[in-house]
mmCIF file of the N, C-alpha and C atoms, coordinates in Angstrom:
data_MODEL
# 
_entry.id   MODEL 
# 
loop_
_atom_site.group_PDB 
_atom_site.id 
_atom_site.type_symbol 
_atom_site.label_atom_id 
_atom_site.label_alt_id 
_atom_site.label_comp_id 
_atom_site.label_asym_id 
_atom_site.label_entity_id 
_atom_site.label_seq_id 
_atom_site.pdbx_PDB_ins_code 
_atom_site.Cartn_x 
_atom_site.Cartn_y 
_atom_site.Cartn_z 
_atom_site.occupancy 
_atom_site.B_iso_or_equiv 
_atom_site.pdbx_formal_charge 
_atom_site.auth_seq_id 
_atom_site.auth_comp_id 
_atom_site.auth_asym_id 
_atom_site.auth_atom_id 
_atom_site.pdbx_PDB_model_num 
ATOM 1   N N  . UNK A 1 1  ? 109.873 136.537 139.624 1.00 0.00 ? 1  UNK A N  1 
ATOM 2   C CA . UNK A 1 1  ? 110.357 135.364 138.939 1.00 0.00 ? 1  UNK A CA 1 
ATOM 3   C C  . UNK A 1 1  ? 111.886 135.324 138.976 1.00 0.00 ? 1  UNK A C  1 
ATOM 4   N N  . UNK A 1 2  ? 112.875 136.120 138.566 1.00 0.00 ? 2  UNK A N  1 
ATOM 5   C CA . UNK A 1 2  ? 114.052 136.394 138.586 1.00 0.00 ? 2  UNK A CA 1 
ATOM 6   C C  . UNK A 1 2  ? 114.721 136.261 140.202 1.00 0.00 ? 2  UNK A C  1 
ATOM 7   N N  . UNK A 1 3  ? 113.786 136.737 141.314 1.00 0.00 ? 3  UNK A N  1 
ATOM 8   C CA . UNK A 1 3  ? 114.664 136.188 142.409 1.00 0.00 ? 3  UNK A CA 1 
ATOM 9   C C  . UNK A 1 3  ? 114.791 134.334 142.848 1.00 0.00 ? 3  UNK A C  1 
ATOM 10  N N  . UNK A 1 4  ? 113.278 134.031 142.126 1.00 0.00 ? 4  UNK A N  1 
ATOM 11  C CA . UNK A 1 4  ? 112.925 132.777 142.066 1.00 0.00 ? 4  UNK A CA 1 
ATOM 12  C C  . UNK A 1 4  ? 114.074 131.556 141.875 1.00 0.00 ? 4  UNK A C  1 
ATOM 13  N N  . UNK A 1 5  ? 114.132 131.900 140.811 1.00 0.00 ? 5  UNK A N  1 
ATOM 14  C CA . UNK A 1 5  ? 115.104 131.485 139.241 1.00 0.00 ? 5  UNK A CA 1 
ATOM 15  C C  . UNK A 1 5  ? 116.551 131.723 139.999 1.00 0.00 ? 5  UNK A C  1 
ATOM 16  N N  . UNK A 1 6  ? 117.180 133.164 140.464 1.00 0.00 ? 6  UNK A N  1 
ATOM 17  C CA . UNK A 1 6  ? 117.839 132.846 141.039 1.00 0.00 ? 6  UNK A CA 1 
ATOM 18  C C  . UNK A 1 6  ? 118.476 131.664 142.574 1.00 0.00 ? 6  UNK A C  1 
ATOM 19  N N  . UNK A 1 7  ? 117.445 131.935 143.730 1.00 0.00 ? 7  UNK A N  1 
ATOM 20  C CA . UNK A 1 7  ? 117.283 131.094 144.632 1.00 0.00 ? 7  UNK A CA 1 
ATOM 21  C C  . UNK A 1 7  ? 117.667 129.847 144.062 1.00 0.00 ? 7  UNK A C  1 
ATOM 22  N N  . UNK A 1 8  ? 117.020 129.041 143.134 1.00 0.00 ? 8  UNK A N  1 
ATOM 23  C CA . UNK A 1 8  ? 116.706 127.627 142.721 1.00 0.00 ? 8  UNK A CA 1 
ATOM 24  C C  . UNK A 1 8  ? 118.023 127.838 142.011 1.00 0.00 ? 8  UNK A C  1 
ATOM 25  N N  . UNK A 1 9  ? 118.908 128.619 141.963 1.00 0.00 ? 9  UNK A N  1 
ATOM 26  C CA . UNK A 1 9  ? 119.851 128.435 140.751 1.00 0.00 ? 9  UNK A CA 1 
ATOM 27  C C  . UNK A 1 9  ? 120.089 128.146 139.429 1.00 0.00 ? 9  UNK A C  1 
ATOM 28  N N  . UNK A 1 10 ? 118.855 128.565 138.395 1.00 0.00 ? 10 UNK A N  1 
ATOM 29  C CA . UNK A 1 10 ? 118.212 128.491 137.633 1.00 0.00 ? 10 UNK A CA 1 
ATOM 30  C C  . UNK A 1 10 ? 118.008 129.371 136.882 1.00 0.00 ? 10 UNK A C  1 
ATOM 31  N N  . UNK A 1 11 ? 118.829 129.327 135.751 1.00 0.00 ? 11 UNK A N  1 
ATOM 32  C CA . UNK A 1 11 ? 118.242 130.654 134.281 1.00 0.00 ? 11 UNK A CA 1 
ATOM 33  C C  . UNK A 1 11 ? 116.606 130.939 134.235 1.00 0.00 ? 11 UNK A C  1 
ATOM 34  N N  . UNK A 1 12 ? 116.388 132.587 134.363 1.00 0.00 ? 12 UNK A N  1 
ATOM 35  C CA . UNK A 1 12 ? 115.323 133.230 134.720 1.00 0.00 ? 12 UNK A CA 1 
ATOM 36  C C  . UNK A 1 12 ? 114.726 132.530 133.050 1.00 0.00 ? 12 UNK A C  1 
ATOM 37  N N  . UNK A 1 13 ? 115.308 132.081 132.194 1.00 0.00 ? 13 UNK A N  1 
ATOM 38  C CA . UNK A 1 13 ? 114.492 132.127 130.928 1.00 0.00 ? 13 UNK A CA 1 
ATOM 39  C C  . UNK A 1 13 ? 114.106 130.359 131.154 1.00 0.00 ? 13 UNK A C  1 
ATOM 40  N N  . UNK A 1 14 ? 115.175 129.589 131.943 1.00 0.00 ? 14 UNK A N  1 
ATOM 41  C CA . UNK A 1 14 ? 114.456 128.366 131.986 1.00 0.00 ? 14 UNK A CA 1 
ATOM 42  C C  . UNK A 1 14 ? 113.220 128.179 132.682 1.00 0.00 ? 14 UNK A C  1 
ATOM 43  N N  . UNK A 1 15 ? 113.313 128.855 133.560 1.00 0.00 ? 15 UNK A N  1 
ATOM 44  C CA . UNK A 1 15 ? 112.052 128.826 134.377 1.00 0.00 ? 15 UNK A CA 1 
ATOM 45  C C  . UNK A 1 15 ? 110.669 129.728 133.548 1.00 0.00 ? 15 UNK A C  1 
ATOM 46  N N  . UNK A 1 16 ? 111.256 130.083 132.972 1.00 0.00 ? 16 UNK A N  1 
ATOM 47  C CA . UNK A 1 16 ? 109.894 130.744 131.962 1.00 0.00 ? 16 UNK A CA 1 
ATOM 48  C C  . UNK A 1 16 ? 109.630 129.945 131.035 1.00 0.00 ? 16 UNK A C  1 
ATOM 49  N N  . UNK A 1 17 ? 110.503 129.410 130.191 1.00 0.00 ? 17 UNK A N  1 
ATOM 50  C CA . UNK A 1 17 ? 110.348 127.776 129.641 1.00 0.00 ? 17 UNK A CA 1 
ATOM 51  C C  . UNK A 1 17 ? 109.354 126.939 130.273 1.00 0.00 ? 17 UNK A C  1 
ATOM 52  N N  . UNK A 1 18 ? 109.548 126.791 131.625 1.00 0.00 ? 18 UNK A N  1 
ATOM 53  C CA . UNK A 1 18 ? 109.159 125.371 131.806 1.00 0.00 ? 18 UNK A CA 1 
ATOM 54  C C  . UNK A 1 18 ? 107.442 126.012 132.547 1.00 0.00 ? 18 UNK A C  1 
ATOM 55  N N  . UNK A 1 19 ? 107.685 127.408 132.995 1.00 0.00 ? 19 UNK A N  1 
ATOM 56  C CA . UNK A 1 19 ? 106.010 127.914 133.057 1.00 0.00 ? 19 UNK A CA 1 
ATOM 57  C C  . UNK A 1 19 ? 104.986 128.184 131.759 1.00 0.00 ? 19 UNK A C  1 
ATOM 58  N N  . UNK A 1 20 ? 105.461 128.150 130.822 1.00 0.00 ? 20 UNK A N  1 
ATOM 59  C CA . UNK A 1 20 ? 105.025 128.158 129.610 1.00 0.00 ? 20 UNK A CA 1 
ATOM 60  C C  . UNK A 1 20 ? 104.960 127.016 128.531 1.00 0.00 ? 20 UNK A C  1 
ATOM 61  N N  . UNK A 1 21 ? 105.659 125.932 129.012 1.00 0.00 ? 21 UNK A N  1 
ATOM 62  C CA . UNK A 1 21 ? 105.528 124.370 129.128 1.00 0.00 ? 21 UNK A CA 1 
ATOM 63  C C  . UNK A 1 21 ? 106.572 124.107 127.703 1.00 0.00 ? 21 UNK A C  1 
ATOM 64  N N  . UNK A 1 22 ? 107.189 125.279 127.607 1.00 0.00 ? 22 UNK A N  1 
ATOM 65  C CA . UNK A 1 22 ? 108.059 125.252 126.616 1.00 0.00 ? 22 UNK A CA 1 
ATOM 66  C C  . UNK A 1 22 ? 109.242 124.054 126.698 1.00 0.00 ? 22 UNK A C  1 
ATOM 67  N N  . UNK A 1 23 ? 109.249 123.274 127.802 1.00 0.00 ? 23 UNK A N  1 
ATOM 68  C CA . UNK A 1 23 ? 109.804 122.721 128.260 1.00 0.00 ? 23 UNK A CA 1 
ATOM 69  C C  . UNK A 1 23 ? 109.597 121.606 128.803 1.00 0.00 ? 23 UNK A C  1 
ATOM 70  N N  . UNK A 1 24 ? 109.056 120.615 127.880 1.00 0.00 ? 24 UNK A N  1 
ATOM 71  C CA . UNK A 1 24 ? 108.151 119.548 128.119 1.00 0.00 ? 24 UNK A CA 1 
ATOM 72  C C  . UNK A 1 24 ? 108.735 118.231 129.580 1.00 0.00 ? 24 UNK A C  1 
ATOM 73  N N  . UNK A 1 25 ? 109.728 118.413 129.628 1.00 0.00 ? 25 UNK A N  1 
ATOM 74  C CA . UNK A 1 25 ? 110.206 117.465 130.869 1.00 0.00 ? 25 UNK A CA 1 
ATOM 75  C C  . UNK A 1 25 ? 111.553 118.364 131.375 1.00 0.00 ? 25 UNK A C  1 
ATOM 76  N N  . UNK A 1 26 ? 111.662 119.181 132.436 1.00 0.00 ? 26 UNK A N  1 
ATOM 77  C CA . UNK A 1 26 ? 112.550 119.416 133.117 1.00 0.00 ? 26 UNK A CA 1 
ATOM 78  C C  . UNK A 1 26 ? 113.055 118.492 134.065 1.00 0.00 ? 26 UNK A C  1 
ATOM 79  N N  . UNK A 1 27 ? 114.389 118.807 134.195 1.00 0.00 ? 27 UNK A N  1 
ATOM 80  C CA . UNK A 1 27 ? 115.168 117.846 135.040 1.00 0.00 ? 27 UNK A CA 1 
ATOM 81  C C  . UNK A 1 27 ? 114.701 117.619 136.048 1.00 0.00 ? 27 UNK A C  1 
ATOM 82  N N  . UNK A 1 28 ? 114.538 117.080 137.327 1.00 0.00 ? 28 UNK A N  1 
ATOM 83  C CA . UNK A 1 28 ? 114.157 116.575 138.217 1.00 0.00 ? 28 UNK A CA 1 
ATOM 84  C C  . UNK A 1 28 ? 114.427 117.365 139.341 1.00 0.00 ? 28 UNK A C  1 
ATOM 85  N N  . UNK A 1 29 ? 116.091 117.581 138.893 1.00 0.00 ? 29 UNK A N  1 
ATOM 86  C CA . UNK A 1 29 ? 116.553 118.481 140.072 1.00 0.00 ? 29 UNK A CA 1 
ATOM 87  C C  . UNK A 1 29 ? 116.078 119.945 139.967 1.00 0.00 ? 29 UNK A C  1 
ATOM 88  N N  . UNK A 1 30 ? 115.980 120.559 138.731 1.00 0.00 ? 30 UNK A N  1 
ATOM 89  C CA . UNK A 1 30 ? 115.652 121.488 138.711 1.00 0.00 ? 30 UNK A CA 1 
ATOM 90  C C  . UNK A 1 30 ? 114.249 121.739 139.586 1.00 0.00 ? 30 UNK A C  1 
ATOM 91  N N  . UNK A 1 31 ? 113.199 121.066 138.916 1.00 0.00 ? 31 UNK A N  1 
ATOM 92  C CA . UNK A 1 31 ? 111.842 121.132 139.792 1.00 0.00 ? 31 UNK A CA 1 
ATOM 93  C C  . UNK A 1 31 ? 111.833 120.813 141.513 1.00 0.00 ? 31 UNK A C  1 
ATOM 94  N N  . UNK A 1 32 ? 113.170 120.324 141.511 1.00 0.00 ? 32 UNK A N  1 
ATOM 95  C CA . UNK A 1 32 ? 113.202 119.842 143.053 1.00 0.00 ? 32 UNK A CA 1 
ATOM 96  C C  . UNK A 1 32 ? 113.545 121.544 143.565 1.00 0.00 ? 32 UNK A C  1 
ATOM 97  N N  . UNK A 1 33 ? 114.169 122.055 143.093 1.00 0.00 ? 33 UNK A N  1 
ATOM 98  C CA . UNK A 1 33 ? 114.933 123.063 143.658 1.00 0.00 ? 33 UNK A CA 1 
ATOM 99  C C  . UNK A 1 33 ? 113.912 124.278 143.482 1.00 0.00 ? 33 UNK A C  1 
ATOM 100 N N  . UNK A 1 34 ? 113.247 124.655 142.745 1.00 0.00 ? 34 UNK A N  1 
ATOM 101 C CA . UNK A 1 34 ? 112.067 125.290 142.239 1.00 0.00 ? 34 UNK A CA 1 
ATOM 102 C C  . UNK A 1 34 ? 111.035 125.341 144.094 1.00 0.00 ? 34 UNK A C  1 
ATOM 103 N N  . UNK A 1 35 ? 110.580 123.819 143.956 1.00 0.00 ? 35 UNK A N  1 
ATOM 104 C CA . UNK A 1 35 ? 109.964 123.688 144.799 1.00 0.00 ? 35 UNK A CA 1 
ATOM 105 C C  . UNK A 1 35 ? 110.094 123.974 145.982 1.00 0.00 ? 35 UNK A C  1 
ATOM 106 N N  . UNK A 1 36 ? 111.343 123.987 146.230 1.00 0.00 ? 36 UNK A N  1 
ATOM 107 C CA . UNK A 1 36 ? 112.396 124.011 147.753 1.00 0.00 ? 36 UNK A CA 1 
ATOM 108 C C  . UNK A 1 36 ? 111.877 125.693 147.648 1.00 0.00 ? 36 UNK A C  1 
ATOM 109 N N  . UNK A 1 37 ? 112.257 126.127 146.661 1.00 0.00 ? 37 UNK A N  1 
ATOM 110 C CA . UNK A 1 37 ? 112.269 127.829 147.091 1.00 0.00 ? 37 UNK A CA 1 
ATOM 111 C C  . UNK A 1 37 ? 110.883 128.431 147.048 1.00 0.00 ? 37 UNK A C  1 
ATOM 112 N N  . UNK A 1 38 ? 109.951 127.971 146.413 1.00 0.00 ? 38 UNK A N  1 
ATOM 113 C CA . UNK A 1 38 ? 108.314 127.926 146.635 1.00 0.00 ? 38 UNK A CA 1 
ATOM 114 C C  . UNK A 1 38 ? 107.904 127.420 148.001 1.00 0.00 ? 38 UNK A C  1 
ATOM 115 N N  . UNK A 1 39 ? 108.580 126.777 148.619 1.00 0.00 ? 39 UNK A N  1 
ATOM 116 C CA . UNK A 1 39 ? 108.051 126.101 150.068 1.00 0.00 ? 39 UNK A CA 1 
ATOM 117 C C  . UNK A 1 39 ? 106.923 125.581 149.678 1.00 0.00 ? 39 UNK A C  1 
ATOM 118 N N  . UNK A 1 40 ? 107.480 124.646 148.480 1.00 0.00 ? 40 UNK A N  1 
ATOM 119 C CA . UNK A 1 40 ? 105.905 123.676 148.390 1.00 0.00 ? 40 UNK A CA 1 
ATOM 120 C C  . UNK A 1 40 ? 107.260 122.194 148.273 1.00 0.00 ? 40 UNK A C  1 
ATOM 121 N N  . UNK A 1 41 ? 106.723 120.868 148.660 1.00 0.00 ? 41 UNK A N  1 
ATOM 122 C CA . UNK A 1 41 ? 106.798 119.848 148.677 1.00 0.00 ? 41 UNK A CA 1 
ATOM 123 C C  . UNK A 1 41 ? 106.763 118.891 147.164 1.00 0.00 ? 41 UNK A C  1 
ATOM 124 N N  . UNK A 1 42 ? 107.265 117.751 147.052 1.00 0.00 ? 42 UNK A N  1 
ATOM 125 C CA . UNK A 1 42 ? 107.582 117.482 146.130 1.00 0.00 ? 42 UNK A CA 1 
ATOM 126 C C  . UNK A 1 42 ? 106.143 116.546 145.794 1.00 0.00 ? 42 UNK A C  1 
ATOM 127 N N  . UNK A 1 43 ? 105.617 116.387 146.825 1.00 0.00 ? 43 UNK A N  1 
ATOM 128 C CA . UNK A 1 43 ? 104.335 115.366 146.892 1.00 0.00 ? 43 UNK A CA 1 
ATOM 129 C C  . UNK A 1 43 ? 103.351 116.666 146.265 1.00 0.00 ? 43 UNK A C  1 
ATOM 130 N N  . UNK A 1 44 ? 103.279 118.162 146.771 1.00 0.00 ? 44 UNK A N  1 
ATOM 131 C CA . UNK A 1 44 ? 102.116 119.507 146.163 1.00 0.00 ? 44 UNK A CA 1 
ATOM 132 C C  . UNK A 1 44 ? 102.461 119.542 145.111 1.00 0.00 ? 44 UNK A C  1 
ATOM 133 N N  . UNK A 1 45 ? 103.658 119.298 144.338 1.00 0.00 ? 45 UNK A N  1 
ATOM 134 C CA . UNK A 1 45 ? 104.367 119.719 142.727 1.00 0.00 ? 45 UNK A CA 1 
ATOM 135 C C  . UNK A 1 45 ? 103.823 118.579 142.394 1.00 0.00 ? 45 UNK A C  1 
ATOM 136 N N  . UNK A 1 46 ? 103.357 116.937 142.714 1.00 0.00 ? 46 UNK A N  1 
ATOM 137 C CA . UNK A 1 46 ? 102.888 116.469 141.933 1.00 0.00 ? 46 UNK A CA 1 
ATOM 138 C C  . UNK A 1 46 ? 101.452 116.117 142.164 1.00 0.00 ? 46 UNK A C  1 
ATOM 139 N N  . UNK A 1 47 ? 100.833 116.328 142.880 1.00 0.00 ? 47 UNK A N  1 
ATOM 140 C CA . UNK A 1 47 ? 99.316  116.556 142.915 1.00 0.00 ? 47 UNK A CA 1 
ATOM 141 C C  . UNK A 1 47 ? 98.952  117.478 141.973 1.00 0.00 ? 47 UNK A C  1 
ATOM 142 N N  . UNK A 1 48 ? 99.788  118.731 141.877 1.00 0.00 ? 48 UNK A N  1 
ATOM 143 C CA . UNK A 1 48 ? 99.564  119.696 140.475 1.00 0.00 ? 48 UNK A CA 1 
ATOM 144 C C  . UNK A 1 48 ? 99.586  119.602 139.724 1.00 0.00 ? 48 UNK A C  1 
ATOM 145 N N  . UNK A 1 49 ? 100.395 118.284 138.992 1.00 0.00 ? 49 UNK A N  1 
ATOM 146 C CA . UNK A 1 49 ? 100.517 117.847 137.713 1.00 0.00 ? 49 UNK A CA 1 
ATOM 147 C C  . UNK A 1 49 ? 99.629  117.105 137.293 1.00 0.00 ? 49 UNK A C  1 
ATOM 148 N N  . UNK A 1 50 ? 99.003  116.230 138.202 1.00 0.00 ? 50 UNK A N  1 
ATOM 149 C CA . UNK A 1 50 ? 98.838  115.050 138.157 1.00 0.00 ? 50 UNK A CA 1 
ATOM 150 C C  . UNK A 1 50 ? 97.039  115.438 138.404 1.00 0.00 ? 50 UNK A C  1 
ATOM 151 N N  . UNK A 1 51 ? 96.873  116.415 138.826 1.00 0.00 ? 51 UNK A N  1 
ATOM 152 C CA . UNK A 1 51 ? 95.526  117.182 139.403 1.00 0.00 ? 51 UNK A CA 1 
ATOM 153 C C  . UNK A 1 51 ? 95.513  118.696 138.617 1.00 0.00 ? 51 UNK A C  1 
ATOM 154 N N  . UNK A 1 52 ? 96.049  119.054 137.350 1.00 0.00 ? 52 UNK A N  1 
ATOM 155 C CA . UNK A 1 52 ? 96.038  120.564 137.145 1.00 0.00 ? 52 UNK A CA 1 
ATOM 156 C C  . UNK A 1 52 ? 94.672  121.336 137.317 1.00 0.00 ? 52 UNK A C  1 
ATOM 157 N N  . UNK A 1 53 ? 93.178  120.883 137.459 1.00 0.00 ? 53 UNK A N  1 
ATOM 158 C CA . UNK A 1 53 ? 91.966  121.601 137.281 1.00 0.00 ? 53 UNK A CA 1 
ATOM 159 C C  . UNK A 1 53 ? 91.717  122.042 138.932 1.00 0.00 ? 53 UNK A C  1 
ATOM 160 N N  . UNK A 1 54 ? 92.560  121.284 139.984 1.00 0.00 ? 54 UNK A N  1 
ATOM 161 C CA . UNK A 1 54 ? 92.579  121.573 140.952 1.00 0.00 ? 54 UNK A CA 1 
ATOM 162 C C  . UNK A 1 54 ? 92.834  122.910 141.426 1.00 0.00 ? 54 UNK A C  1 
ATOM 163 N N  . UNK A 1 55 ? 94.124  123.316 140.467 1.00 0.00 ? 55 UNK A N  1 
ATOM 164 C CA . UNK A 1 55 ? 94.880  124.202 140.669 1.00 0.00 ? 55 UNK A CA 1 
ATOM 165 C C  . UNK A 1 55 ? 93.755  125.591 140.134 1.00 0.00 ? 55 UNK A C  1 
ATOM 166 N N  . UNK A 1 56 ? 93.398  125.557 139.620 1.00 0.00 ? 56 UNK A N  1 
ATOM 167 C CA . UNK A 1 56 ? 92.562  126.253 138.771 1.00 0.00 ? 56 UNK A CA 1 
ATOM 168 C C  . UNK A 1 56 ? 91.190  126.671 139.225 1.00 0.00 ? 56 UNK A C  1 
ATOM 169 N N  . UNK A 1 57 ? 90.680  125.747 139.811 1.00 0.00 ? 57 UNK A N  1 
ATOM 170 C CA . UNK A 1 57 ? 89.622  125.975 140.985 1.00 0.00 ? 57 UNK A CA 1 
ATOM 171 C C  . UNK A 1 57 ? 89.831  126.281 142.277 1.00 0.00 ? 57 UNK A C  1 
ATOM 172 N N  . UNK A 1 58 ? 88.914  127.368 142.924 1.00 0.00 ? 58 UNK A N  1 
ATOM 173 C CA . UNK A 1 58 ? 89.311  127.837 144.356 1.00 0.00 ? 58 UNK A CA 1 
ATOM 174 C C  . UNK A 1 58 ? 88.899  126.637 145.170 1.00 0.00 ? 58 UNK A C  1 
ATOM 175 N N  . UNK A 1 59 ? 88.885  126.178 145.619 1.00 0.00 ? 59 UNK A N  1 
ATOM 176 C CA . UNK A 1 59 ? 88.523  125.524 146.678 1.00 0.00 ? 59 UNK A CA 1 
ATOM 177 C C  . UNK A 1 59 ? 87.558  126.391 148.260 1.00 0.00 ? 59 UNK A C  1 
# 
């Protein structure tokens, strides 16, 4: 998590915030940058939101 957080340029505690939903709307950019360093797309970050039981089931 901490190299994560770093990469994205991002306090290791915000990003634990916002995985723990402590953090009900993060900035935009932040999640943009998150995503960039996950090598997931901004269209997979919102199918996840928008689909969370997906995530949760194997396919």
């Amino acid at each position: 998590m901490l190299e994560i957080a770093l990469e994205a340029q991002v306090s290791p505690e915000t990003l634990r915030k916002i995985e723990s939903g402590r953090v009900a709307t993060p900035a935009f950019q932040t999640i943009a940058a998150i995503a960039d360093v996950l090598g997931l797309s901004l269209d997979e970050v919102w199918a996840g939101i928008s689909q969370p039981e997906s995530i949760a089931a194997p396919a």
